[in-house]
C-alpha positions in Angstrom: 144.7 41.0 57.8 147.1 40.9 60.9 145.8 39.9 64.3 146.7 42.9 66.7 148.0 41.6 70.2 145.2 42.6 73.1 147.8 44.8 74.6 148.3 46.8 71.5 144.4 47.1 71.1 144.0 48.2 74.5 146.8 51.0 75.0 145.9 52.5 71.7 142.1 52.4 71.7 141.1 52.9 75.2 144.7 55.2 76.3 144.8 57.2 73.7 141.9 57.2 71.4 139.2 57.8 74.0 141.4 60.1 76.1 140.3 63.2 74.6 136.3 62.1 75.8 138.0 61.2 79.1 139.9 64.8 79.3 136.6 66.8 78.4 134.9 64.5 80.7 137.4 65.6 83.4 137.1 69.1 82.8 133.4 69.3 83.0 133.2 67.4 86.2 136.3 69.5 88.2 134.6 72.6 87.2 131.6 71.9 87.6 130.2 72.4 84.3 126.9 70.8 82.7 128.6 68.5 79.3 125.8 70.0 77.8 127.2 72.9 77.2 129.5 72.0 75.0 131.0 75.4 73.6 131.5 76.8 77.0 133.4 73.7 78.0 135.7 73.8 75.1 136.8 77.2 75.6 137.8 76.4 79.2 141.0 74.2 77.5 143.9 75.9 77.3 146.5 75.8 74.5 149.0 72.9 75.8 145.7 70.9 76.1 144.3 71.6 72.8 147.6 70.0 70.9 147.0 66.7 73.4 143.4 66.6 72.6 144.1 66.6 68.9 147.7 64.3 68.9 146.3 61.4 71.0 144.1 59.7 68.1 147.4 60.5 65.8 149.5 58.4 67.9 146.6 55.9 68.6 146.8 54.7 64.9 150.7 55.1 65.2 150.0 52.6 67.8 147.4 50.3 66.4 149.4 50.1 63.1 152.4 49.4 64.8 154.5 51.7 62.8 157.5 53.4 63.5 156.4 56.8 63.8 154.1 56.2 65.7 156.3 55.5 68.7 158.5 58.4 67.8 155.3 60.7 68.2 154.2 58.3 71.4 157.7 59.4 73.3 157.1 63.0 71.5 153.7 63.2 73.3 155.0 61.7 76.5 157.4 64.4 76.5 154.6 67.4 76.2 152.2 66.1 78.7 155.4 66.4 81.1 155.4 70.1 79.8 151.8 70.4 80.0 151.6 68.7 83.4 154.9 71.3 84.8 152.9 74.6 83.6 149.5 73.6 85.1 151.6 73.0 88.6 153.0 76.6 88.1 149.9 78.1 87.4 148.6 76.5 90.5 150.6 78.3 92.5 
């Protein structure tokens, strides 16, 4: 088996396959809601967020296996967290 570079490890495991915890995490603490409950918190994510939630552990093994799709779908998903990031600022104001 291949020995992964540290870097590698690192941007895929802790960037992108723990981001969705960190996200929720986020969420519960800015609105001040208990992590308990759970359902309540989920339904507070909108749509944009939803299809980062679920694509970062894609492109975390995209990463990790070093493939090229995987930074294909990395630039991909760079590109909608701009989009996600330029309709939360709009809906800000």
């Amino acid at each position: 088996m291949k020995k992964r570079p540290i870097p590698i490890l690192l941007i895929s495991f802790t960037l992108f396959f723990l981001s969705p915890l960190w996200v929720i995490g986020q969420i519960s603490y800015m609105k001040q809601i208990m992590i308990t409950d759970f359902s309540f918190l989920l339904s507070r994510i909108n749509w944009h967020a939803w299809v980062l939630l679920i694509a970062s552990p894609v492109i975390a093994v995209g990463i990790y296996k070093v493939r090229k799709w995987g930074y294909y779908s990395l630039i991909i998903f760079s590109a909608f967290t701009l989009f996600n990031n330029i309709i939360l600022s709009f809906e800000k104001s």
